[in-house]
N, C-alpha and C positions, 0 to 999 in steps of 0.2 A: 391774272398775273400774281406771282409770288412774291413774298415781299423779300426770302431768304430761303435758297436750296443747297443741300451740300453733300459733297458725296463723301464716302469713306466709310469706315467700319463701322458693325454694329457687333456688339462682344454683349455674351453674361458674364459677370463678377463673382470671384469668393472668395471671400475674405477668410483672413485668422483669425477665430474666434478671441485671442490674447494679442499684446503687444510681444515683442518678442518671440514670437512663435514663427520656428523657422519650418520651411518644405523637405526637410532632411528628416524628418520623422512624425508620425504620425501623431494627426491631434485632429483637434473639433472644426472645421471650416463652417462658413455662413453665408447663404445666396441658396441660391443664384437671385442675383440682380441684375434687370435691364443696365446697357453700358457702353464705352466706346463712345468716345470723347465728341465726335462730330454729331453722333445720336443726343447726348447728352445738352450739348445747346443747343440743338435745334427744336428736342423737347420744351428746354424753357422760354427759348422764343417764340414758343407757339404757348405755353402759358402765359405770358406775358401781349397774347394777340396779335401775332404776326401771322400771315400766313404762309407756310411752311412747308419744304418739303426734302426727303432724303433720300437718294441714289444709293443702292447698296445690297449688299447677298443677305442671306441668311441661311442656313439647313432649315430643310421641310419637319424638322422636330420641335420640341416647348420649347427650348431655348430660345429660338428664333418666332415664336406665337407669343412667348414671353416680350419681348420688344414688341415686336409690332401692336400686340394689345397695347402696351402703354403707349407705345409711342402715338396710334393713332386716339384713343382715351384721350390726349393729350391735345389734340387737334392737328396733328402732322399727318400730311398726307404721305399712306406710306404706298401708294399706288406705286412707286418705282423703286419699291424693295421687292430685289426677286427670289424667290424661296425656290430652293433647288435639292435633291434628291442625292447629288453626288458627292454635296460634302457636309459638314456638321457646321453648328453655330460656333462662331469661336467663341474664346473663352479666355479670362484672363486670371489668374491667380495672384491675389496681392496679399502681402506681409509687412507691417507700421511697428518701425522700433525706436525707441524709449527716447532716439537721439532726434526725431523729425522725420529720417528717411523711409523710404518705401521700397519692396520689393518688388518683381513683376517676372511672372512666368508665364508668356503668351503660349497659348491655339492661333494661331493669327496666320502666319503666311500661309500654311495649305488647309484652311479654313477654309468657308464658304464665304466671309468677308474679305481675304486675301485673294479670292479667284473672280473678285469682282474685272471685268476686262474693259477696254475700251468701248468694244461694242453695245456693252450693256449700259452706256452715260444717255440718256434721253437728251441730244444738242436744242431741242426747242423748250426743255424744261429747264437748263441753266439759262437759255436766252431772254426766256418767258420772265426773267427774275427781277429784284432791285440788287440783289448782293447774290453772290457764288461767294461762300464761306469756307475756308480753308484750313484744317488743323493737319498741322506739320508728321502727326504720328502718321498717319494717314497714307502719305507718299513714300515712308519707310516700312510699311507693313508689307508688304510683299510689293515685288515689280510689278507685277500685273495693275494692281490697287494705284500703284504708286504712276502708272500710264495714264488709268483711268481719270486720275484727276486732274496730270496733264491734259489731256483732251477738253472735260469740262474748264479747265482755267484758257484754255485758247476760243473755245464759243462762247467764254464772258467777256474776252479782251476784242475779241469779234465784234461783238454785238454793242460794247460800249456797258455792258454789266461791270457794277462796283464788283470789286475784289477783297475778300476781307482774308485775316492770314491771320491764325495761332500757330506760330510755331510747335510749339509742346515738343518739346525735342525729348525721345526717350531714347535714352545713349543705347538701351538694350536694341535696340531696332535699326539704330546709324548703320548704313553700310551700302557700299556699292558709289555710284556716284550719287550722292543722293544731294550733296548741294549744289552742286547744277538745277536739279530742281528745286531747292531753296531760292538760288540766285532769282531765277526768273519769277518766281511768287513774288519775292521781295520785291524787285523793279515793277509789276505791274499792282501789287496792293494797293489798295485809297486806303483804308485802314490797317494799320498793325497792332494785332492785339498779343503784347509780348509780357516776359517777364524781366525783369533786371539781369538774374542771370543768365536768360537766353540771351538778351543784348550782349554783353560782354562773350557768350560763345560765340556767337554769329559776325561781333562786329567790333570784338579785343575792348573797346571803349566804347563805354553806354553812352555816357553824354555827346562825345564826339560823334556817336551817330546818327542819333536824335536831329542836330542840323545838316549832316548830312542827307540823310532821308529826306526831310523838308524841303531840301535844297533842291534835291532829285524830282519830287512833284510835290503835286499843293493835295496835301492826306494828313491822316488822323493818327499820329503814334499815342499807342497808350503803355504802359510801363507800370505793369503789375510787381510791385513789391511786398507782398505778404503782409505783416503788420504794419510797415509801414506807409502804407496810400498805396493808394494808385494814382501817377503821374500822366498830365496828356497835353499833347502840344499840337499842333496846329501852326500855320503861318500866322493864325491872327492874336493866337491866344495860347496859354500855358498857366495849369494849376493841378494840384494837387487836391484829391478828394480822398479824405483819412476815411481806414476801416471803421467796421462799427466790432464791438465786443462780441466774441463768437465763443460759444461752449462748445468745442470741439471735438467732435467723435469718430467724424473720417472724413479727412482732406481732400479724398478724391474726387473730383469734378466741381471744384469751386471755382477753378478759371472758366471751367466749361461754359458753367452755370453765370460767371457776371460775362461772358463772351452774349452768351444769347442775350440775355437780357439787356444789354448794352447797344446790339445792333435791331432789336426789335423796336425797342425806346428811338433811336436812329430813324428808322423806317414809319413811325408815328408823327415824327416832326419835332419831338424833343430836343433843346437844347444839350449841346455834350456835356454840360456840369451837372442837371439831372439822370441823365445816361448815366454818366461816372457812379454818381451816389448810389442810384437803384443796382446796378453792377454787383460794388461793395457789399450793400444790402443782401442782395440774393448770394453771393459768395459766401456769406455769415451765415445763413439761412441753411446753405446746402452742408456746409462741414459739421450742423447740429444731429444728423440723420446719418445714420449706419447707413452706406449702401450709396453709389454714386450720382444716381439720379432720383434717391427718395427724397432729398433736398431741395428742388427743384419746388418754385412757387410763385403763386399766381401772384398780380399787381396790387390785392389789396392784404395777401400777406407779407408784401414787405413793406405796403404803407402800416399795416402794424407795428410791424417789429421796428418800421422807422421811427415811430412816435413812443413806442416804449424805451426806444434807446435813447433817444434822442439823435435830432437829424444834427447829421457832422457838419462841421464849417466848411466848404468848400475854399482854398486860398489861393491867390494867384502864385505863382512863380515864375524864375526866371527862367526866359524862354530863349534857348541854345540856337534855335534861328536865326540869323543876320540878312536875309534875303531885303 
């Protein structure tokens, strides 16, 4: 049995060599790097000792021997990633400016990770599972892709398989009905793994949602705020676990990276306030590292870097549940 399977895209990355460095004229770019958000924590949650696995295309060229090497290096089974002939590895294009934000140029819908189908979800390998993991970009990268993981999210709710959901809303990719298929993740989730401001897109008011969801069933909302903690609530329970200090050289995939790491810890039998920490931890870890999944590490490099920071106070809060 798996402990965490997930299907959606597997991309290379390359980056601007500068901050400011815009696509409208030529300059230095740097990658290719393994990537794609679903790949991304599921790599760390197989560093972190979970067993693992991911559904998903790739082209029959390096791009896609580039992931799969890591990704199985890593310990993920990438036995249900199918390499194909007819179309290329996607690819993503990113640009980081001086204000925070980021750019994003997808390869992605007629990709070979956008042509991923229905047909191609293994129904006994999300069944086989503890969690079917769900990143939001995922269902917006093409229809096709975006089927696919409907089908796998109805042989987890089938079977009785937890549901885990990142949003990761990337507005370059909104389109079509695509929260229709939001709605229905969000109603069958046991964990939500969000950020502040996807709450407030998803659901106008953070906090007011937060008890609303609890209300709806008995699950895990977590509420990633960048430097300011990350929040998690529960029916039984609510607290904040603060960042740790991060030398920051690329942002991307640090939600990825405390997602996996969060629901591996989960599947171990860890209490959610060590989850939360090592999360943080690994988050920190991943944005010190060019490249979105060089950041990515194992359990006793975040008990380092935990003891060189010093381990955060974990504090309770107040919990917007009234059930």
């Amino acid at each position: 049995m798996y402990d965490i399977v997930t299907v959606g895209e597997i991309l290379a990355e390359i980056l601007t060599e500068r901050t400011n460095q815009e696509f409208t004229s030529p300059g230095i770019l740097l990658g290719p790097y393994p990537s794609g958000a679903p790949a991304i924590a599921i790599d760390q949650a197989a560093k972190m000792g979970a067993s693992t696995a991911i559904i998903a295309r790739v082209g029959r060229d390096d791009l896609g021997k580039l992931n799969i090497d890591r990704l199985a290096s890593d310990g993920v089974d990438v036995s249900h990633i199918i390499q194909t002939s007819e179309n290329t590895t996607g690819v993503a294009f990113v640009t980081y400016f001086s204000d925070g934000s980021r750019r994003f140029v997808y390869h992605f819908a007629k990709a070979a990770c956008g042509e991923l189908s229905p047909s191609d979800v293994d129904d006994a390998a999300v069944k086989n599972s503890r969690f079917l993991h769900i990143m939001g970009c995922s269902i917006t990268g093409s229809p096709s892709l975006g089927a696919s993981v409907m089908k796998a999210l109805d042989a987890a709710v089938e079977s009785g398989v937890k549901v885990s959901f990142d949003p990761n809303i990337r507005p370059e990719l909104l389109s079509g009905g695509i929260m229709t298929y939001y709605r229905r993740i969000l109603d069958a989730c046991d964990v939500l793994l969000t950020g502040k401001g996807e709450m407030k897109h998803l659901f106008g008011d953070a906090d007011g949602a937060v008890g609303k969801l609890l209300g709806e069933k008995d699950r895990i909302v977590v509420v990633k705020d960048g430097s300011r903690g990350t929040s998690v609530y529960t029916r039984e329970e609510a607290f904040l676990a603060p960042t740790y200090p991060a030398d920051e050289v690329d942002p991307t995939g640090a939600g990825d990276s405390f997602d996996g790491t969060f629901l591996a810890l989960l599947c171990k039998g860890e209490n959610l306030r060590t989850a939360a920490d090592f999360g943080n931890a690994a988050g920190a870890l991943a944005v010190a590292k060019r490249g979105p999944m060089e950041g990515n590490s194992s359990p006793s490099a975040i008990d380092a870097f935990r003891a060189k920071s010093g381990v955060a106070a974990v504090a309770d809060i107040v919990n917007p549940y009234a059930g």
